[in-house]
C-alpha positions in Angstrom: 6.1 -54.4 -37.5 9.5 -52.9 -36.3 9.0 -51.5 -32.6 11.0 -48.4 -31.6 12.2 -47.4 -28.5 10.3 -44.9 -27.1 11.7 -41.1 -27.2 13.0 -39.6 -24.0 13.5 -36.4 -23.6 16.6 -35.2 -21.2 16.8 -32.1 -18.9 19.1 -30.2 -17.4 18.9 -28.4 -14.4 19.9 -25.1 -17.3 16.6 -26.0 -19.3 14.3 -25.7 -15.9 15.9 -22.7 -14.6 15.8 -20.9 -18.1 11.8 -22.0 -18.3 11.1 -20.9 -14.9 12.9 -17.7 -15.2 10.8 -17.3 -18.7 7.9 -18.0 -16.6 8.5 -15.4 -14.0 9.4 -13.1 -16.4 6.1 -13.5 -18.5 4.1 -12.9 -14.8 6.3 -9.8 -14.1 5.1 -8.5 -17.8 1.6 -9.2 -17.1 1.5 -7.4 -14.0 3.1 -4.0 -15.3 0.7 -4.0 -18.2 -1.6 -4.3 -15.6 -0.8 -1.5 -13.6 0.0 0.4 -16.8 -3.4 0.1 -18.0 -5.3 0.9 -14.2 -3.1 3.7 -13.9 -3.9 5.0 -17.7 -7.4 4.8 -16.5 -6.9 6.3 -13.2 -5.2 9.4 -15.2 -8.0 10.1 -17.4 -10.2 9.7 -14.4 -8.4 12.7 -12.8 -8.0 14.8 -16.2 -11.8 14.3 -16.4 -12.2 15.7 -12.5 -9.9 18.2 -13.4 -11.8 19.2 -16.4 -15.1 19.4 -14.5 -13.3 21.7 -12.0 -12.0 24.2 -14.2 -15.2 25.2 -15.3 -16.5 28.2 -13.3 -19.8 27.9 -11.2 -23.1 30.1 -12.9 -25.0 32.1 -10.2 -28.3 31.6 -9.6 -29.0 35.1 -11.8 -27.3 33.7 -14.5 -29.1 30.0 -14.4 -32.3 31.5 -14.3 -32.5 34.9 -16.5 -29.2 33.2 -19.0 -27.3 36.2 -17.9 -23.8 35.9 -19.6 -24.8 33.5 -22.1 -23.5 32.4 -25.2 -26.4 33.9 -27.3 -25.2 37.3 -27.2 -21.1 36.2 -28.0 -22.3 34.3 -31.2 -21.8 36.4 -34.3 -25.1 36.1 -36.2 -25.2 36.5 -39.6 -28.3 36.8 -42.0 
């Protein structure tokens, strides 16, 4: 059997710097996504606060005896 010489593989200083620099820039991706997607939920979490806000408070009268409900607004047809 014929024996090779075994394969070597040669670096350069370019080749490290261009895979750390792909590195970091791979992290620095990760991270915004990150903080895209915690700041997309943190939105919604406010919309839904400022949803629950906006909707006016019944009084007690109207809690208890349904005045100002929705029965008498709905158009009833037979």
């Amino acid at each position: 059997m014929l024996r090779r010489p075994a394969t070597t593989i040669q670096l350069s200083q370019a080749d490290i710097d261009q895979y750390d620099a792909n590195r970091a820039r791979k992290v620095w991706e990760a991270q915004q996504a990150q903080k895209q997607a915690s700041s997309q939920s943190t939105d919604a979490t406010d919309k839904s606060k400022d949803q629950v806000q906006q909707v006016p408070m019944k009084s007690k009268k109207d809690r208890i005896m349904g005045g100002g409900g929705s029965r008498g607004e709905r158009n009833r047809t037979r």
